[in-house]
N, C-alpha and C positions, 0 to 999 in steps of 0.2 A: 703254127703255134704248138709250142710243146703239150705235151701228154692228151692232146683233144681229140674226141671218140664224135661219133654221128650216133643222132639219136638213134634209139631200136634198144628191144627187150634185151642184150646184155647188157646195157648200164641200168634197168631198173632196180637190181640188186642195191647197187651202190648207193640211187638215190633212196632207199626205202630205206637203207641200214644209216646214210646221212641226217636224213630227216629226225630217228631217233635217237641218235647219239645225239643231236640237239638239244631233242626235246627233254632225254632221260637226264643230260647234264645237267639239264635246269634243274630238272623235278629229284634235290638229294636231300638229306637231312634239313641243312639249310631253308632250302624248302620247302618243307613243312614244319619247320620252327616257325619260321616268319609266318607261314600263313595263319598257323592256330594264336600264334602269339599277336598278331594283329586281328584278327576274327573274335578272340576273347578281348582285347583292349577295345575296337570299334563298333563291333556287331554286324550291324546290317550296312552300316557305312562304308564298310572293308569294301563291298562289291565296286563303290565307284572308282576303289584304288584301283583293280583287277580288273577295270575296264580300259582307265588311263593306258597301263602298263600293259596290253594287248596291244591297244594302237603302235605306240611307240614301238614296241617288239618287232609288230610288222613290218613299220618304218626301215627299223632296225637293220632286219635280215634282210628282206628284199634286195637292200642294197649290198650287202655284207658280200651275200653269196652273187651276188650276179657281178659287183667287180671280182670279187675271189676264182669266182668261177669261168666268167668267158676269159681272163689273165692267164690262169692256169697256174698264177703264183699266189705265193701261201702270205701273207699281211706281214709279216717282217720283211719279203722280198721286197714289197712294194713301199712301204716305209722307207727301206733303203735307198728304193728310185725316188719320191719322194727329196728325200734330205736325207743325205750320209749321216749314222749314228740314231734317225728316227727312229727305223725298225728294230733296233738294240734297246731302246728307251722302251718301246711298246711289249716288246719280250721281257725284260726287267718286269715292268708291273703285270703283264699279264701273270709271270709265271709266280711273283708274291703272292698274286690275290690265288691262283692257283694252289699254291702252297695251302694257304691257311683255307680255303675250304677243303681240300685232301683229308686236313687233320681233322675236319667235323664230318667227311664222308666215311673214312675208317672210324673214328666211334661211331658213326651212326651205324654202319653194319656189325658192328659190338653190341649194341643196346639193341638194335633188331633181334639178333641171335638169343641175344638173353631174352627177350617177351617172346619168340618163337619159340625154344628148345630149354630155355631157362638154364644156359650157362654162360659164366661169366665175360662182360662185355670186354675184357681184355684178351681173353682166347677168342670169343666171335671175331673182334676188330683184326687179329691178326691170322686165322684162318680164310675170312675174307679177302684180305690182302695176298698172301698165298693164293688164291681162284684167282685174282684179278690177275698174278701176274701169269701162270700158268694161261692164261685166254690169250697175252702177248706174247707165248713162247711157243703158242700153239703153232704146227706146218703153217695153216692157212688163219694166220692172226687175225688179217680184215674180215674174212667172213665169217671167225668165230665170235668175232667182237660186235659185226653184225645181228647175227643171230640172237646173241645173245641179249643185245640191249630192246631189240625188239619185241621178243618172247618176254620177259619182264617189264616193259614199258606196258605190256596188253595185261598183264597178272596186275598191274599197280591199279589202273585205271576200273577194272573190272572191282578191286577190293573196295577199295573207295569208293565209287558207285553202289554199290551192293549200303555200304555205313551211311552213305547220303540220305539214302533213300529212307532208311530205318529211322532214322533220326527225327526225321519229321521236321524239318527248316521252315522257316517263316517266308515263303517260294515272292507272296508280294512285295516284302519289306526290303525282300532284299534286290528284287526288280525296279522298285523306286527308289534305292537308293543309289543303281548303276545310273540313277542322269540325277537325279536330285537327292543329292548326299546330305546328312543330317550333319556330316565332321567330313571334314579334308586335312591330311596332313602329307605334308611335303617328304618329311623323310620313312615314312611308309610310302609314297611311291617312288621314292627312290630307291626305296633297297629291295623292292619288290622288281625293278627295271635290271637291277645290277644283278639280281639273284636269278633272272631269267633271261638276259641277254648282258650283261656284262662281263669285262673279263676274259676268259678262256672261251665261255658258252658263246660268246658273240661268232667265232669262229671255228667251234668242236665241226659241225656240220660241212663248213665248205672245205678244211683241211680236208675232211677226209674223201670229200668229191674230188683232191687237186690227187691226193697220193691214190685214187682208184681210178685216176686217167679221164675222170666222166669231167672233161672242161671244154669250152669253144663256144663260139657263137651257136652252132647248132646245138646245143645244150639250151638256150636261153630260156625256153616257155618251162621247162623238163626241171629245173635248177628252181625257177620261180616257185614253181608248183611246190616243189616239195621244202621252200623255205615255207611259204606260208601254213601248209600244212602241219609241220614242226612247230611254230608258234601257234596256230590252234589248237594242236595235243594238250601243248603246255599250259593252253589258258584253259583244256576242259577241266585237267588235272585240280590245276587250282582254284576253279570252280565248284568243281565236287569236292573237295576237302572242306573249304568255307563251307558250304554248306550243310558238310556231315559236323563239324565244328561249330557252326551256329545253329544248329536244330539241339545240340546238350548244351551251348551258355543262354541262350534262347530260355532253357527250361526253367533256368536258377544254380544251372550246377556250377561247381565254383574249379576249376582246373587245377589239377595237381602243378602246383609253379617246379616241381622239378622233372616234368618230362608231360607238361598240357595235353599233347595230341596222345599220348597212351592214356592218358585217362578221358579222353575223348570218346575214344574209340571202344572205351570198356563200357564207359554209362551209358554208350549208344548200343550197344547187341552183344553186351557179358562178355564170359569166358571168349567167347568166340572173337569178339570185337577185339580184345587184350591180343590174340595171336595172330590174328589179321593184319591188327596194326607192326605187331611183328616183320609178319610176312612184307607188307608193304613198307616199311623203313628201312628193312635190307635190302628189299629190290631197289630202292632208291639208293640207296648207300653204293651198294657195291658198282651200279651202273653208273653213278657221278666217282665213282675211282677212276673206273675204265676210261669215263669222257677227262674230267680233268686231269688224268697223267698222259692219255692221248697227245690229249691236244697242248698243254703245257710244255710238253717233250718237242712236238712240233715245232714251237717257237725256237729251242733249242740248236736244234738238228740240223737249219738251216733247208737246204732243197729238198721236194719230196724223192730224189732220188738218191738221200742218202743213206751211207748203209745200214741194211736190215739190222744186224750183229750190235753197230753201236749206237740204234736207236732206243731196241731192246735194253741195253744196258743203263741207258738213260732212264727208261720209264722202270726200271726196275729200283733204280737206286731213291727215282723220283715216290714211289710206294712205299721205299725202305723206312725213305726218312721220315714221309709223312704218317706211318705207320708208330716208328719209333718216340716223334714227338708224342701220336698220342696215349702212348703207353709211359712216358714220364710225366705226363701232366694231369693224366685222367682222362674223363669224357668233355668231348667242349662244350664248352658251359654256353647258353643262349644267347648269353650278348655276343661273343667269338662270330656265334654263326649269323648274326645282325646284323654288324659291324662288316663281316667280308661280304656279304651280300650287299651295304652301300659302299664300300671301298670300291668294288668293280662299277659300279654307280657312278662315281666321280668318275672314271679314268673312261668309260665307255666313250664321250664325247671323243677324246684323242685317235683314239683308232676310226670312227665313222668319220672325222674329217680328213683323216688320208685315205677312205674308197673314197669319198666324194672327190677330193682334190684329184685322183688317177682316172677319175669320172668325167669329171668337164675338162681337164687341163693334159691328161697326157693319154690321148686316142694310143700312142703309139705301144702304149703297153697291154692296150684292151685289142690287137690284131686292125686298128683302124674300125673298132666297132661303134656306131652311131649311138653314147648313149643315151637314151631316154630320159625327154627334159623331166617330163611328170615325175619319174622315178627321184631324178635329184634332187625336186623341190619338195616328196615326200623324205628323203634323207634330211635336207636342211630342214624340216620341221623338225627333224629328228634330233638332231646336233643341237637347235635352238633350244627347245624342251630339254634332253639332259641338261644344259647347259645351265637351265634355267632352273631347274630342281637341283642341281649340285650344288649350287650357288647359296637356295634356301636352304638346303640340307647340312653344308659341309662342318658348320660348326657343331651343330647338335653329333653329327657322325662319329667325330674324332671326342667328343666327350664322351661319347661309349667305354673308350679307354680309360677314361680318366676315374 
């Protein structure tokens, strides 16, 4: 089997630097729109969405990365094995919904820059972009891209924890409301799924374990680990936000509707809370560049052994544009980033029924790997649930636009 390694401490890089390019794509702008903007709409209620949307995530990945991963092929290879033209169709929408979160990850590290340093979010957005592409032009791209998303994945999580805590959250209400919800709504857990496993994100993670060689059946326990892992980052992240979010609407305070989580973050611990929240919507911004031009590009490029030279050029031009849009159109505006986070929502289903289908139906592209019935039957929960939220979701969704 191509590119596959035997366990042992040279692939733990790869899976640690995997794990959060996962997680950090989930957790961008996007993000934390949705989260503050459903935590001020629902309140204590949110937690049951953020519980749903864990399950399935795990659902999710387990399966994602462990066909992606003992295959050693990247989801449009296998698309292709699948059904000629699938894996084209799955690259199309992934690299849309890519696209239009790109343009809310570059304002988001604009609007970070301006609450950190107080200048304007059209220079932040696009000195940002310049870093992100310099990390892809770097000798040693992967493990600067590792490095990199890791070290700010621990700064995010740390900032946020620190506003949780100060806030003072209603810690029962929002414990009863994780099994016994006061409100459920369908298109908050859907775009909460889409915003953290659909899309690009569903597959940031295993890409990058196919193009770092760490693939094979001896990978399998080593792969597992570190998808679940990567979905529990994501769901502490958005745990701690909800709750540094609902300890200030909690209070009576009423969100600034043109940017909620800075004014969250300000009523909750002042000055400091205002640069924080800075700090932490640029580390998010600029590490969902890295993940969604990554992994977007990947779809692209076709094999992971295609050339270095005209991948780079792709993820370059893929920043350019998404850069450029959002300097003709402004900051994206909240519904933008709603909207792409259930657009990957819908489409998620498409992609998990071609690992499942290469799962039970085609051993010959998993090395003859035996796989694991439990595993597929948590997938097809997974497939049915999207399937079954896109369904109640999809009208409300596309009225976003409207």
């Amino acid at each position: 089997m191509k590119h596959s390694r035997s366990g042992g401490t040279g692939s733990r890089s790869p899976l640690f630097g995997a794990m959060f390019l996962m997680a950090t794509s989930a957790i961008g702008p996007g993000f934390i729109t949705q989260t503050t903007h459903f935590t001020a709409q629902l309140g204590a209620a949110f937690a049951f969405a953020i519980a749903v949307s864990v399950v399935v995530d795990l659902a999710v990945q387990l399966n994602v990365w462990r066909v992606i991963g003992v295959s050693g092929l990247r989801a449009t290879q296998l698309g292709e094995e699948v059904q000629p033209g699938l894996g084209r169709l799955l690259a199309t929408l992934v690299v849309i919904g890519g696209l239009v979160f790109n343009v809310g990850n570059v304002a988001g590290a604009g609007l970070g820059l301006q609450a950190l340093l107080g200048i304007s979010p059209a220079w932040g957005g696009a000195l940002s972009a310049l870093l992100a592409v310099a990390v892809f032009l770097s000798p040693r791209a992967g493990v600067a891209m590792d490095r990199v998303v890791i070290v700010l994945g621990f700064l995010m999580i740390a900032l946020t924890g620190y506003v949780a805590f100060i806030s003072r959250p209603p810690l029962l209400a929002a414990l009863v409301n994780t099994v016994q919800p006061t409100a459920v709504d369908f298109v908050t857990i859907t775009t909460l799924i889409g915003g953290t496993v659909g899309g690009y994100i569903t597959y940031a993670g295993a890409h990058r374990l196919v193009d770092a060689g760490v693939t094979g059946v001896g990978q399998v326990s080593e792969i597992s680990r570190a998808s679940m892992t990567g979905v529990i980052v994501t769901g502490v992240m958005r745990a701690l936000l909800f709750l540094a979010v609902l300890g200030v609407v909690s209070a009576g305070v009423t969100l600034d509707a043109a940017n909620p989580a800075a004014s969250a973050f300000q009523h909750a611990a002042g000055e400091f809370g205002r640069r924080a929240f800075g700090l932490v919507l640029w580390a998010a911004a600029i590490t969902s560049v890295i993940g969604a031009s990554y992994t977007s590009v990947s779809f692209l490029t076709g094999a992971a052994t295609s050339d270095t030279r005209r991948r780079q050029g792709w993820v370059i031009v893929f920043i350019a544009v998404s850069t450029l849009a959002f300097l003709l159109a402004g900051q994206a505006p909240v519904t933008l980033l709603v909207f792409a986070g259930a657009f990957n929502g819908l489409i998620l289903p498409i992609g998990l029924m071609v690992m499942l289908w290469v799962a039970l139906r085609r051993s010959d592209l998993l090395g003859g790997y035996r796989y694991p019935r439990w595993l597929a039957a948590v997938g097809v929960f997974a497939v049915l649930t999207s399937l079954f939220l896109a369904w109640q979701a999809i009208g409300k969704v596309f009225a976003l636009l409207i």
